[in-house]
VMD Tcl script that draws the C-alpha trace (Angstrom):
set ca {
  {-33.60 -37.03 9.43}
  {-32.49 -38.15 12.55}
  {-30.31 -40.99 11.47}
  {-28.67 -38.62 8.64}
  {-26.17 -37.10 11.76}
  {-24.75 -40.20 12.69}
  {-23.72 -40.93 9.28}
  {-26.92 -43.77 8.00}
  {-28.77 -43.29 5.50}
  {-31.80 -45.48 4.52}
  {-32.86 -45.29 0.93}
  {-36.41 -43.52 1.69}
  {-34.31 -41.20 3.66}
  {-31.96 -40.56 1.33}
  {-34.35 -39.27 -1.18}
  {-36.52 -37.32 0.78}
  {-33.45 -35.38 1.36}
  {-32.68 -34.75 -2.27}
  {-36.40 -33.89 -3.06}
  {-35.70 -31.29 0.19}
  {-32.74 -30.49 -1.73}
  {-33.99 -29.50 -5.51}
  {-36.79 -28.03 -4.02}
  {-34.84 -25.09 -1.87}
  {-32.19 -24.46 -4.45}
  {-35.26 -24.51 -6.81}
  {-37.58 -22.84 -5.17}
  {-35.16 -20.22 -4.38}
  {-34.58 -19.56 -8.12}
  {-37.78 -19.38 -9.47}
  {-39.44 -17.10 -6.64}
  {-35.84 -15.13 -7.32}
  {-37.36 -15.39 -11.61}
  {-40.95 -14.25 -10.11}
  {-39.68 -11.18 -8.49}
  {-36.64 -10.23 -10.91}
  {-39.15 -8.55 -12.87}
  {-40.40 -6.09 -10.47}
  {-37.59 -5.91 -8.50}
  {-37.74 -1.82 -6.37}
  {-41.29 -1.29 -8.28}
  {-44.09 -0.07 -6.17}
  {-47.41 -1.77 -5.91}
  {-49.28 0.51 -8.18}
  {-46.61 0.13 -10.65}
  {-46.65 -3.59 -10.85}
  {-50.45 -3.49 -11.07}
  {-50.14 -0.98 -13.53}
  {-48.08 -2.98 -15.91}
  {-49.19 -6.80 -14.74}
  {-53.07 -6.21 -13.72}
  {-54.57 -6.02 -10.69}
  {-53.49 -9.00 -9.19}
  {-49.76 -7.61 -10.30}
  {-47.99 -10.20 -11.14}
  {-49.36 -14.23 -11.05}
  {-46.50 -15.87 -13.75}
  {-43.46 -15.30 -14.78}
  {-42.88 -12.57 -17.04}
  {-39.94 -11.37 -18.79}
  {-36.72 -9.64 -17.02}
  {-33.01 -9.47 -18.30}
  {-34.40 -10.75 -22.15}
  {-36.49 -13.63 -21.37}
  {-39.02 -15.23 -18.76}
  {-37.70 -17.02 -15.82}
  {-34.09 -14.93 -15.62}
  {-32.91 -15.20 -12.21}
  {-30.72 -12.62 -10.90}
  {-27.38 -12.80 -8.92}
  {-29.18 -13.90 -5.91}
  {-29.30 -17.59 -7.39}
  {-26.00 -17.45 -9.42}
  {-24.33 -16.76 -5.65}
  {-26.66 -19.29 -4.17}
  {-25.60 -21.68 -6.76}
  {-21.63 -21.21 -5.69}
  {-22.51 -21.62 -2.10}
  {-23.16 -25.02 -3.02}
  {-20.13 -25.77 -5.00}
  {-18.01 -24.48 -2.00}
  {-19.54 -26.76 0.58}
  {-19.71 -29.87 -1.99}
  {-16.08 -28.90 -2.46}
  {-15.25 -28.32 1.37}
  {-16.32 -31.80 1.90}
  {-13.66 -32.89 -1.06}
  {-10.86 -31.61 0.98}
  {-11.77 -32.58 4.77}
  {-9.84 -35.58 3.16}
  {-6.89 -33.75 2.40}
  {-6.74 -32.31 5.92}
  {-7.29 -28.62 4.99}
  {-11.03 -28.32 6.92}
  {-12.34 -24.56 6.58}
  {-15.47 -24.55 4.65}
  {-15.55 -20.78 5.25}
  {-11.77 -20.66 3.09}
  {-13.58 -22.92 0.23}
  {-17.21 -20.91 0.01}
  {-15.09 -17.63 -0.49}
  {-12.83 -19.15 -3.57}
  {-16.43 -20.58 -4.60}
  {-17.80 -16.67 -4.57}
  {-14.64 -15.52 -5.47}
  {-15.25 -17.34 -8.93}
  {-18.76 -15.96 -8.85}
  {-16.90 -12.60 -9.19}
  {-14.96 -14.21 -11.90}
  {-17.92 -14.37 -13.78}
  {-18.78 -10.97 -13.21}
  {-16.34 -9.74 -15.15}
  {-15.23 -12.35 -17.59}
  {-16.65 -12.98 -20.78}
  {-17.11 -16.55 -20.29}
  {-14.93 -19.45 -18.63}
  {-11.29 -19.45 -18.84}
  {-10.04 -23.40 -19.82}
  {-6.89 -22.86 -18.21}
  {-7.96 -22.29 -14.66}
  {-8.88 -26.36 -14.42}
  {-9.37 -25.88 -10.22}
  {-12.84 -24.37 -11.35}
  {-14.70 -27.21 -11.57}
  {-17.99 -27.80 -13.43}
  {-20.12 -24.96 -12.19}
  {-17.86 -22.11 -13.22}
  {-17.76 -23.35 -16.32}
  {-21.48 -23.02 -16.91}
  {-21.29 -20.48 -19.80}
  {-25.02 -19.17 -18.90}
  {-23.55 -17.66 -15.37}
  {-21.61 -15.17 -17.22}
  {-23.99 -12.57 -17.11}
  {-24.58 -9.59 -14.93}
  {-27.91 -9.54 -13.26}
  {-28.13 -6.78 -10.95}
  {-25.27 -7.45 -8.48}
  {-25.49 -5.16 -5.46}
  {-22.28 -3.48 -4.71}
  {-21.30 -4.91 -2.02}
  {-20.70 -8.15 -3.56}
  {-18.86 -6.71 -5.95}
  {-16.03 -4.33 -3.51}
  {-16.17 -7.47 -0.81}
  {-15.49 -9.95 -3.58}
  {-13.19 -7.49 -5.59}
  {-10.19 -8.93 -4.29}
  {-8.73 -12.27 -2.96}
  {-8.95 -11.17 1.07}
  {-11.63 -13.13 3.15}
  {-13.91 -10.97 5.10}
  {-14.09 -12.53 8.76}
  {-16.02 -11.44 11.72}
  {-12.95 -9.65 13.07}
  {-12.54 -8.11 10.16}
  {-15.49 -8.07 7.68}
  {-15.90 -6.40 4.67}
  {-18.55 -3.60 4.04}
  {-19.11 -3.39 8.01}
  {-22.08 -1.16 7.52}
  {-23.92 -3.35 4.31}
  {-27.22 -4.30 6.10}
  {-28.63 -5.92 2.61}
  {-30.44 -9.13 2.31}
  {-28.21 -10.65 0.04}
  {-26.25 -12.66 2.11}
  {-28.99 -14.15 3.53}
  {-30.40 -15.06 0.05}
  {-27.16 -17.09 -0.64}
  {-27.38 -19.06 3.07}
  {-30.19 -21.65 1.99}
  {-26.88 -24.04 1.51}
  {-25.79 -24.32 4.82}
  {-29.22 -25.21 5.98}
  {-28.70 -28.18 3.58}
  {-25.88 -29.59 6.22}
  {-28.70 -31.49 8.02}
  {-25.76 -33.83 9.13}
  {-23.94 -30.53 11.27}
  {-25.50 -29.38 14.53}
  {-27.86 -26.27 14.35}
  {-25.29 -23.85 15.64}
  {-22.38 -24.97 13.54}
  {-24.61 -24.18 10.55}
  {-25.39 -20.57 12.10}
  {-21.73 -20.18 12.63}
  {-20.52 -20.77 8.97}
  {-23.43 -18.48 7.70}
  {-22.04 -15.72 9.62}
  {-18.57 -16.11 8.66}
  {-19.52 -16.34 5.05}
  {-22.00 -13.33 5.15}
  {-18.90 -11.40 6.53}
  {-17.00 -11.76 3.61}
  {-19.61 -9.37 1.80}
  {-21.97 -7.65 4.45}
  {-20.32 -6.74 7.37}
  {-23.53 -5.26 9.72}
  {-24.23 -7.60 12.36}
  {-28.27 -8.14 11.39}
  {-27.32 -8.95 7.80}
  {-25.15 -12.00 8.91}
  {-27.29 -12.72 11.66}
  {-30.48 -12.69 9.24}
  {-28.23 -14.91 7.15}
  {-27.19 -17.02 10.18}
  {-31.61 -17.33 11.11}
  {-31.93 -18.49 7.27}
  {-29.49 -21.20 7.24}
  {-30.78 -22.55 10.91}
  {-34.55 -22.48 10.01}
  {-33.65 -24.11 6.24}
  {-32.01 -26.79 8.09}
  {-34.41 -27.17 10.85}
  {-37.04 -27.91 7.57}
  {-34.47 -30.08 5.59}
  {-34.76 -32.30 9.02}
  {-38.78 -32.48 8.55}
  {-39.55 -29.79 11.06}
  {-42.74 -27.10 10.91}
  {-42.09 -23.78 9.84}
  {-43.22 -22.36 12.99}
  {-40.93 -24.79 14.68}
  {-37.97 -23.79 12.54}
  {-38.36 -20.07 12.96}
  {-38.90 -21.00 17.18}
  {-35.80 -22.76 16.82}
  {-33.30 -20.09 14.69}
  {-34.95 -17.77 17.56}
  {-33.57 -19.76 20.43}
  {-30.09 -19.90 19.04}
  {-29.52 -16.19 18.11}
  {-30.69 -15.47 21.31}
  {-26.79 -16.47 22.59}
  {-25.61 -14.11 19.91}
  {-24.65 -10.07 20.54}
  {-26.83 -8.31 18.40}
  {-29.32 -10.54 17.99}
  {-32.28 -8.25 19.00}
  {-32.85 -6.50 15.63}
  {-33.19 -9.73 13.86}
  {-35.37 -11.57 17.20}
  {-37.62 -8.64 16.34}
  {-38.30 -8.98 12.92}
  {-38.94 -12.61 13.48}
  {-41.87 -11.53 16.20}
  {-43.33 -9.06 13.77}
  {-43.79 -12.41 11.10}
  {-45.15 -14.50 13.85}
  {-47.19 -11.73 15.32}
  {-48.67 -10.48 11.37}
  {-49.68 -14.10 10.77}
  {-52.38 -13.84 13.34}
  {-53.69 -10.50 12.21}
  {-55.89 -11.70 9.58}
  {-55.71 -12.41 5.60}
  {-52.47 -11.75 3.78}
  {-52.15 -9.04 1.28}
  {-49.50 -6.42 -0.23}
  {-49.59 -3.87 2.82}
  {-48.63 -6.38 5.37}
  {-46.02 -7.55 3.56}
  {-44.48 -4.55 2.57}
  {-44.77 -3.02 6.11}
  {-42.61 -6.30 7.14}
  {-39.68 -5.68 4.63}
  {-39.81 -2.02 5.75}
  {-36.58 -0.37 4.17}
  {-35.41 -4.17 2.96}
  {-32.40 -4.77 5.22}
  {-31.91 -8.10 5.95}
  {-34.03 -8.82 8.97}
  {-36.69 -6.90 7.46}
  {-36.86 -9.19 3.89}
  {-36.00 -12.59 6.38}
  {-39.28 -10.82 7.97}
  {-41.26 -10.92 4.89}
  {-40.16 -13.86 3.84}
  {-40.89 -16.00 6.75}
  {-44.49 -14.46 7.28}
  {-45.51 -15.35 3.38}
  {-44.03 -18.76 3.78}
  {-46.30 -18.97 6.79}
  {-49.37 -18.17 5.31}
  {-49.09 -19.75 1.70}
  {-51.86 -21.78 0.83}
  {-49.18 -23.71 -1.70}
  {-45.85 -22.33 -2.89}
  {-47.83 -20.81 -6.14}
  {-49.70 -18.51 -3.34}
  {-46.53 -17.70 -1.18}
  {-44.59 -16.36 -4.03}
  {-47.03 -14.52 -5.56}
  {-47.09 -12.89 -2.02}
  {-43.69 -12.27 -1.98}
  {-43.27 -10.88 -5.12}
  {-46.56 -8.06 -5.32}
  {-45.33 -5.60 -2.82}
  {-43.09 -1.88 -2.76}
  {-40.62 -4.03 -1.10}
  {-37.32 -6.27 -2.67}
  {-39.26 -8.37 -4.17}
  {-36.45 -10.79 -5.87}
  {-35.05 -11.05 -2.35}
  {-38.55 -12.11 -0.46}
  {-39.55 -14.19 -3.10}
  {-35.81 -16.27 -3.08}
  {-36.20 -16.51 0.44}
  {-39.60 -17.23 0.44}
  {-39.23 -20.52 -2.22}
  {-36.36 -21.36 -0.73}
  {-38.51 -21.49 2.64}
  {-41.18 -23.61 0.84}
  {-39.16 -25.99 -1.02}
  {-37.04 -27.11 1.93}
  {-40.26 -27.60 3.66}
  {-42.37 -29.73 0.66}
  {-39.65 -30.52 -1.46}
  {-39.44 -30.49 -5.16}
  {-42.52 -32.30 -5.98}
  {-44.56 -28.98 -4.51}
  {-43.29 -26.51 -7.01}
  {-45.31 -25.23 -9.63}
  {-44.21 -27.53 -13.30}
  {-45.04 -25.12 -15.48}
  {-42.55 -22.22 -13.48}
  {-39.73 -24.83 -13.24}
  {-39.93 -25.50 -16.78}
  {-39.03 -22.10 -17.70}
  {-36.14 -21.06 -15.17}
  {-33.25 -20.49 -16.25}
  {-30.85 -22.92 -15.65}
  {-32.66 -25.37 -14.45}
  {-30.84 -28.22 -15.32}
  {-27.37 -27.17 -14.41}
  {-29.47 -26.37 -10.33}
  {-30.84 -30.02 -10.52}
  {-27.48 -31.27 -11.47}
  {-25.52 -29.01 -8.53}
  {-28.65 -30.24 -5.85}
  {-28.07 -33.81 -6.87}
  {-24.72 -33.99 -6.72}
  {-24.69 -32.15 -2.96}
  {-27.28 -34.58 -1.77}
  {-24.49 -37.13 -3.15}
  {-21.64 -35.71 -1.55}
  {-23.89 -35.54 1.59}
  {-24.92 -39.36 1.66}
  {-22.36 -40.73 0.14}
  {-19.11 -38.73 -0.08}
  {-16.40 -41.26 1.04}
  {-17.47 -43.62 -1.53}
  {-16.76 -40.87 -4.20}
  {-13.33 -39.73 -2.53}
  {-12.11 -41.06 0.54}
  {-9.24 -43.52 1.45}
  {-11.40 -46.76 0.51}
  {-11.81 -45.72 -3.43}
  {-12.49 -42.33 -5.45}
  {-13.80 -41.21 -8.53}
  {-11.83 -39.45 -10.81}
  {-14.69 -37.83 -12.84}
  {-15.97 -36.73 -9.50}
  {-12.58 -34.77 -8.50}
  {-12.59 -33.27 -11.56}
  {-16.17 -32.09 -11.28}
  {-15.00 -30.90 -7.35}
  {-11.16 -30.46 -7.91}
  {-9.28 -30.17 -4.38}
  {-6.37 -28.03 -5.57}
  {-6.65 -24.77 -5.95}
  {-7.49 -21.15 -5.73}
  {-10.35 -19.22 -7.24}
}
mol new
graphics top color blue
foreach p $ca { graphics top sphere $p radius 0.5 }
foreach p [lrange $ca 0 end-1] q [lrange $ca 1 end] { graphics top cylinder $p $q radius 0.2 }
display resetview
């Protein structure tokens, strides 16, 4: 992806990085619709109810099979804030971290609203997605950080003791910026995570996320990824909890076949590092992306958390094409994540032809408004 920084993009290039694209927002949500299910169950408990290979398909949670749970409908806003950052660099007003909180903050919108409100027109598209109005398990952190209009910031986040994974389940986004430098994207995770969890390991797992994602979206190995997220938080104060969970993956990979109990002793108590942990040792070992999930959902751990992670992981590393067909066909909202990864890997090839000085398209500020609060 090499010449994707310096602002050329060949055609073959282009679409390998939208294939890189579907497949991590993708992959995300359907290992986030695997593990919704069983989400906190132990592992006799799953096997109890699913067999004793627990569970192999999707199965029902929240009324139907292939819900997905607020870990995609955030991961789904992170999106529309950066595609809409990008909108307003033209204006002038450049803080992505400003325009992915009024992205979450209409997240929280939806939390609480019955369904979109027509006369807030700055929402753009995505918040008007009537299927997003549901509550699926929101921790309560998001809730109290997003429960009013003041940013969390790394002087001053909010929830300064919230070590969950969640933020790090909404960070696959930033590893999408292939264009940005590795540390820039590690920077913006951890000023977003603050605006929800405000322990240093929870935005530092986030920060790890978003670096290895985009270390993959640029065609590198896994291993190489999680050497290279390493190497950067090693600059960072407080790095050590999260440097050590990332050793336990790489050191559990060489210990022999995969199962339940080594999984389960990596996401430990299911803070952040530990699911990040998890995540990145199943994505390791996966025969295919079928395999890793299935890994990272039959365990006593988070298992919508490892599982998001974990297909995020695998789709930014195969793409699209490597996700199971018959899973994607039943996800929930599956067309409106296609639509909001296509128009990203747009905005990221091609966004001055859609809005800058030389020409713009209407429908596409209306999709992306630049006005606005949340």
């Amino acid at each position: 992806m090499g010449a994707a920084a310096g602002g050329v993009w060949g055609r073959a290039e282009q679409q390998d990085f939208r294939s890189r694209v579907r497949g991590t927002l993708l992959g995300a949500a359907v290992g986030d619709a695997l593990g919704a299910p069983v989400d906190g169950a132990d592992l006799d408990g799953i096997r109890g109810e699913h067999g004793p290979d627990g569970v192999v398909d999707l199965v029902p949670a929240h009324g139907r099979r292939g819900a997905v749970t607020h870990l995609t409908q955030l991961g789904l806003f992170t999106v529309d804030g950066l595609i809409r950052a990008q909108v307003r660099r033209d204006t002038g007003a450049w803080h992505p971290p400003t325009d992915v909180h009024r992205a979450y903050l209409r997240w929280a919108a939806t939390q609480r609203d019955w369904g979109p409100d027509e006369r807030r027109k700055d929402d753009g598209w995505l918040a008007r997605e009537e299927w997003l109005y549901t509550r699926r398990g929101p921790a309560r952190a998001l809730l109290l950080g997003l429960g009013d209009e003041v940013m969390g910031t790394l002087e001053a986040p909010k929830n300064p003791a919230e070590a969950g994974p969640e933020a790090a389940a909404r960070s696959a986004g930033f590893g999408l910026l292939v264009g940005w430098e590795p540390q820039l994207v590690l920077q913006l995770a951890l000023e977003c995570a603050a605006q929800t969890h405000g322990h240093p390991a929870a935005g530092l797992a986030a920060g790890a996320y978003a670096v290895i994602v985009h270390a993959l979206a640029r065609g590198d190995s896994l291993d190489g990824a999680v050497q290279r997220a390493m190497g950067l938080l090693a600059a960072r104060p407080g790095h050590e909890q999260v440097d050590e969970a990332l050793q336990r993956a790489l050191g559990t990979v060489r210990q022999g076949l995969p199962g339940p109990a080594r999984v389960e002793e990596l996401a430990g108590a299911g803070t952040a590092e530990r699911v990040l942990s998890a995540a990145v040792y199943c994505a390791l070992v996966a025969e295919d992306v079928r395999h890793g999930l299935r890994l990272a959902v039959n365990h006593g751990g988070p298992s919508a958390a490892t599982s998001c992670l974990t297909g995020g992981l695998l789709g930014a590393l195969h793409g699209e094409t490597a996700l199971p067909p018959a899973w994607l066909a039943e996800l929930e909202g599956r067309p409106t994540v296609l639509e909001l990864a296509d128009d990203f890997a747009m905005e990221m090839t091609q966004g001055p032809a859609l809005h800058g000085p030389s020409g713009s398209s209407p429908g596409w500020l209306a999709r992306y408004p630049r006005g606005g609060h949340a």
